[in-house]
N, C-alpha and C positions, 0 to 999 in steps of 0.2 A: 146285598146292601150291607148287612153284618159282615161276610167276609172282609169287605172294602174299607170299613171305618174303621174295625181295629187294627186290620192290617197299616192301616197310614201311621197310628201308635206303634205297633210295634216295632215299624221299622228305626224307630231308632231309644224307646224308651228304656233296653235295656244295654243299648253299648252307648248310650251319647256322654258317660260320663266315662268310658274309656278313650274318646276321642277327645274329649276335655283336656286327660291329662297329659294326652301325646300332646295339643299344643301348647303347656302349659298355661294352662285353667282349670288345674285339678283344684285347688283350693276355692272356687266357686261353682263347682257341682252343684252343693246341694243349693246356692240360689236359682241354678236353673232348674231344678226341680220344684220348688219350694214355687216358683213362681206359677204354676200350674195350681196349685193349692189357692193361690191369691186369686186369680183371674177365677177358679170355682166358685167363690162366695158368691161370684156377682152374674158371669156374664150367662151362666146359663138360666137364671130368672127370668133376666132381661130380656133372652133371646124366647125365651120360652112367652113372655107377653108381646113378644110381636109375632110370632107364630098363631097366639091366639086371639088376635085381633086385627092383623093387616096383612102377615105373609105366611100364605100356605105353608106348613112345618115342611113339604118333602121341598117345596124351593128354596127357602130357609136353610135348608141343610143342605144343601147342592152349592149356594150362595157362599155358605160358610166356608164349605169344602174350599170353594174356588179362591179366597180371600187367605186362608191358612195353607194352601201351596203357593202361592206369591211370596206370600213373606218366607217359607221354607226355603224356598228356593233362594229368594235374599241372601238367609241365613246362611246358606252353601255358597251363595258367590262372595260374601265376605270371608268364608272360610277360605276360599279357593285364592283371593289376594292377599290375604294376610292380614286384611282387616278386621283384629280380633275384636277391637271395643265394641263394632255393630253387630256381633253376630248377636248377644242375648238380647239386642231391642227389637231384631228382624224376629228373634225366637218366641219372642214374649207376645206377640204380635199374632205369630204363624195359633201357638196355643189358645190365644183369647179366644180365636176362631173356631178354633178346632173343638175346645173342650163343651162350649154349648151342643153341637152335634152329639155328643153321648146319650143328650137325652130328647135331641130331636128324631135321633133313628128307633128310639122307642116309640117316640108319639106316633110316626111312620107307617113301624109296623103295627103297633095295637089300630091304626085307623085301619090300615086296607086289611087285617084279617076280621077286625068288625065288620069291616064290609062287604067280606067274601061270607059273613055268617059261621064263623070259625071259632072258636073259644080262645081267647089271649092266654087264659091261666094251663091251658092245656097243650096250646099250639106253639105259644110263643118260645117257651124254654129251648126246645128241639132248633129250632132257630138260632136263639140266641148261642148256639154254642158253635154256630159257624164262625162266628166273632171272634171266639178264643185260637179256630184253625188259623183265622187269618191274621191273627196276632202272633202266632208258632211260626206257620209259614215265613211270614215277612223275618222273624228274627232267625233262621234258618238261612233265608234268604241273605240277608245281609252278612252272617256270618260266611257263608262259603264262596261270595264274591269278592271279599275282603274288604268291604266296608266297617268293618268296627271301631277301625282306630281312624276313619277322616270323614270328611264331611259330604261324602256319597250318600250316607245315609238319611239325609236330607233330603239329598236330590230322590231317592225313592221312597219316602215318603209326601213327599211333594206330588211325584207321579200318579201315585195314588190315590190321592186327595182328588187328583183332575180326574180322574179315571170314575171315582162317585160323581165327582159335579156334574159328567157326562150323565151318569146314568139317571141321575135325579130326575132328568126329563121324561123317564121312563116309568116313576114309580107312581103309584095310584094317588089321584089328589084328597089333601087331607084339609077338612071345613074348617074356617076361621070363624069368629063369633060376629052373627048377624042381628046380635039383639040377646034380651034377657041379662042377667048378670056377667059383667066381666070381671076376670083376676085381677087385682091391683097389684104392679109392683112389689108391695109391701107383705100384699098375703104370697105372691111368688116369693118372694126373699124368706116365709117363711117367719114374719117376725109375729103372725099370732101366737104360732105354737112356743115363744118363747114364756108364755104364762104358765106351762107346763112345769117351768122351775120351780113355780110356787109350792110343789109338790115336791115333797124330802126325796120319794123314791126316783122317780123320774129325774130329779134334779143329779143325783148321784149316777141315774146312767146317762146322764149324756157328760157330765163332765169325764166318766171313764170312758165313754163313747171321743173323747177327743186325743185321753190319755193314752190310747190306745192307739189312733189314729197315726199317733208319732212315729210308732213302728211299721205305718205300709208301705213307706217309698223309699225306704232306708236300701233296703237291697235292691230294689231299681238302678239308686244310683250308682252305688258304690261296692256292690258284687263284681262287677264289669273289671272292674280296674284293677280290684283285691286279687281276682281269679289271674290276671293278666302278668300282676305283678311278681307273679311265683318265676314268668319267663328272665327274672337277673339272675335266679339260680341255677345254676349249669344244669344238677341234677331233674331238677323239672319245666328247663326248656323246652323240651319235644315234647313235650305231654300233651293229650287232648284233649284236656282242658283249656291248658293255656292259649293251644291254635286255636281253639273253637270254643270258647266262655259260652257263646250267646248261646249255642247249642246245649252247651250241657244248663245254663239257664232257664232252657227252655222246658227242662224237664217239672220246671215249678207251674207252671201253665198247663201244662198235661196234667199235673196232678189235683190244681184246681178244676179242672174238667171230672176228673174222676171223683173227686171229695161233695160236689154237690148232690151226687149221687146218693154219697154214705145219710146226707141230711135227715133227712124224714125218719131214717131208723135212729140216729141219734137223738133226735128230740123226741121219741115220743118214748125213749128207755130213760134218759137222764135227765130231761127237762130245758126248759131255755136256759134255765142259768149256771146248769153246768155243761151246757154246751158253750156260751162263753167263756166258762173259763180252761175249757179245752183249747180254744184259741187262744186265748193268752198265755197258757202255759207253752200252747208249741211254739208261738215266739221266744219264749226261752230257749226251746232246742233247735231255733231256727238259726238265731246267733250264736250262741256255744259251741253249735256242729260246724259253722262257718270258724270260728274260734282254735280248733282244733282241726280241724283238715289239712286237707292238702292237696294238689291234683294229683300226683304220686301214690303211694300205699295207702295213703290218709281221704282216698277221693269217695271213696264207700261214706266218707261222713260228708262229705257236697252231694251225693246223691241223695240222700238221708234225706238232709236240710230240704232239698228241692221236693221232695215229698211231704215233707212235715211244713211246707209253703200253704200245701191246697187246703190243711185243716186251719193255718194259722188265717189266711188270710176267706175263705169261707165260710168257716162255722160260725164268728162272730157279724158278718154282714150279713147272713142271712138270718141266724137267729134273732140277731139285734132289729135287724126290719119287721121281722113278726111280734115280739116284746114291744115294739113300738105302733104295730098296727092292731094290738091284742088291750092294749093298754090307754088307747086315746078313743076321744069322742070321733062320729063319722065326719061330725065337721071341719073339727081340724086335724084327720089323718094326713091329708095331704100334705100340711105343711110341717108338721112331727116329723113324718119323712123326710124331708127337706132341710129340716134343724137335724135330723141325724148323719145326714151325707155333710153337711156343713161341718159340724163339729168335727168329722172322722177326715172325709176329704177335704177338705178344707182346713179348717184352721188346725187341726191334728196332726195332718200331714205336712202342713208350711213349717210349724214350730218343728218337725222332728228331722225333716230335711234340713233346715239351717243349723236345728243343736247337732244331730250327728256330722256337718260339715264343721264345727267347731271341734267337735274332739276328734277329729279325722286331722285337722289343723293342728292342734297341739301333739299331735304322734306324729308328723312330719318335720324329718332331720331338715336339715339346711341346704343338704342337696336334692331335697323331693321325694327321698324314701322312704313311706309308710310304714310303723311298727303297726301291723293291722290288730294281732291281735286281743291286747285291751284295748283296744276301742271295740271289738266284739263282745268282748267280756263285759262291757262297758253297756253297751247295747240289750244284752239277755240281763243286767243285774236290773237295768230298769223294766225289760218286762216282767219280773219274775216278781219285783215291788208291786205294780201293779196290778198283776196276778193274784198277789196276798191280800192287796188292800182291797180289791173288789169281790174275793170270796167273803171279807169280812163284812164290811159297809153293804153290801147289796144286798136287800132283802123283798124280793117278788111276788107278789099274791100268788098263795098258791093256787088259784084257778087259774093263773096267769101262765108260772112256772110250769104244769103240766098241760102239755099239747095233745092228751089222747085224744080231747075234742077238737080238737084245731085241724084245718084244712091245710096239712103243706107235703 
């Protein structure tokens, strides 16, 4: 099941903005990114309060599946006519659907290994990293069949999508509420834990929790196309980068595989709060290194980058979810979490997908050719702001900041 869901993502989240800009629609990347950001505020609440009250979460998610490969599909047959204006409503559409699933394949699995009598906190992870294979694969995939620059990569992700809805029928049924308290909307959305603000400390990490947030889809979109663009120069046309972006992209997935691993020994040497700020600084040398590269002599600093990915983008979502489950009352953990994933993916991620498609915009000549790199440079000055301003402003109880007692 892990395999299947993020494989239907991966198949096209890290070249869909090179296929953007072969049809030209490179100058609205990052609203097709951004729009993923928007559909998060809401539709996985939503989906998640009718999961728990009228539709079983694994038919729920099979439902979903099947509803987010129609529109995928859509979104490739307008591609396939030339019908550009429809492909972002098919897309926005295939997403809404899709993005609830993220967290219905949790609910999934935490129900049937409850069930089998199995520990979540100890079984699940082993699990969850099938997720990441099937996100490698798929973008492996798409890369050596030569979908990165059209809209095949649609069509398999679409495939795939149908490929879970099939198997939903197979996964272990998960209870809907028959009584006692239900989730309101409201506590799903997440808007108790907005009283959290009241509190200076908390208040300051979620708004860096958003400030942050800006920089996690930035290279989703727009690595694709950076990497791709190196093919008008003679010199590094044949390069294997150039053939093969997604591939050498993909080595930022592998490395967030192997970074969750580093976790535990970093929090319990440095604390939670300089483990965040190890991720924010490697966003520094995540864009810099993309800043300076090359796929040519210079490609040792894209392998870097792709390495220096798995701490940028894991040290702070998992520290930050423990700071946030270390730091709140048990009644409203749940939705703290919730107001953390919102700020970061969510609205963090909308505002930094549309601003980097604006300064992505103002470096593009007249004929379509990207000065990429200040808008790189452009990219690491604001994390590295960031970086400063939240070593200084943040200040964490220290029985909070150290983890010797903490369970991770």
């Amino acid at each position: 099941m892990n395999f299947l869901e993020y494989a239907a993502w991966g198949a096209y989240l890290t070249s869909m903005g090179a296929y953007l800009t072969r049809i030209g629609m490179g100058t609205q990347i990052g609203l097709f990114y951004a729009v993923q950001g928007i559909v998060s505020i809401f539709m996985p609440a939503l989906m998640g309060v009718v999961a728990d009250r009228w539709v079983p979460a694994q038919r729920l998610l099979g439902f979903c599946h099947f509803l987010a490969a129609v529109f995928m599909f859509l979104a490739a047959y307008f591609g396939i006519t030339g019908n550009k204006d429809m492909i972002f409503p098919a897309y926005t559409l295939s997403v809404a659907f899709y993005m609830p699933t993220l967290a219905l394949s949790n609910s999934v699995a935490y129900a049937g290994l409850s069930e089998a009598g199995m520990d979540t906190v100890k079984d699940f992870p082993p699990i969850r990293v099938f997720g990441t294979v099937g996100f490698i694969a798929m973008m492996w995939t798409v890369d050596l069949l030569g979908f990165q620059g059209n809209q095949n990569q649609f069509i398999v992700s679409g495939c795939v999508s149908l490929l879970l809805f099939l198997y939903s029928f197979s996964l272990p049924a998960c209870p809907v509420s028959v009584g006692g308290k239900k989730k309101s909307v409201a506590d799903a959305l997440g808007f108790k834990a907005f009283s959290l603000f009241k509190q200076k400390r908390m208040a300051i990490f979620f708004i860096f929790s958003m400030l942050l947030g800006v920089s996690l889809q930035i290279t989703n979109g727009f690595a694709n196309p950076f990497i791709e663009s190196f093919g008008n120069i003679p010199e590094y046309a044949d390069t294997f980068g150039v053939k093969h972006a997604n591939i050498l992209i993909s080595l930022s997935q592998m490395s967030e595989t192997g970074c969750i691993l580093l976790i535990p020994f970093f929090m319990k040497k440095y604390g939670i709060k300089n483990v965040m700020l190890i991720a924010m600084f490697a966003w520094v040398f995540r864009f810099g290194l993309f800043a300076f590269g090359n796929p040519g002599p210079g490609v040792w600093m894209f392998i870097l980058s792709m390495i220096v990915y798995g701490v940028a983008f894991d040290f702070f979502n998992i520290s930050g979810s423990l700071f946030v489950d270390k730091s709140t009352d048990s009644h409203i953990r749940s939705s703290a979490q919730g107001l953390f994933m919102l700020m970061t993916n969510g609205i963090g991620a909308t505002i930094g997908t549309l601003s980097a498609q604006a300064v992505v915009n103002a470096y593009t000549s007249t004929d379509g050719l990207v000065n990429w790199q200040p808008c790189w440079l452009i990219f690491a000055g604001y994390a590295l702001v960031v970086g400063v301003s939240f070593a200084i402003l943040f200040r964490p109880k220290k029985d909070i900041d150290s983890v010797k007692n903490a369970d991770v």
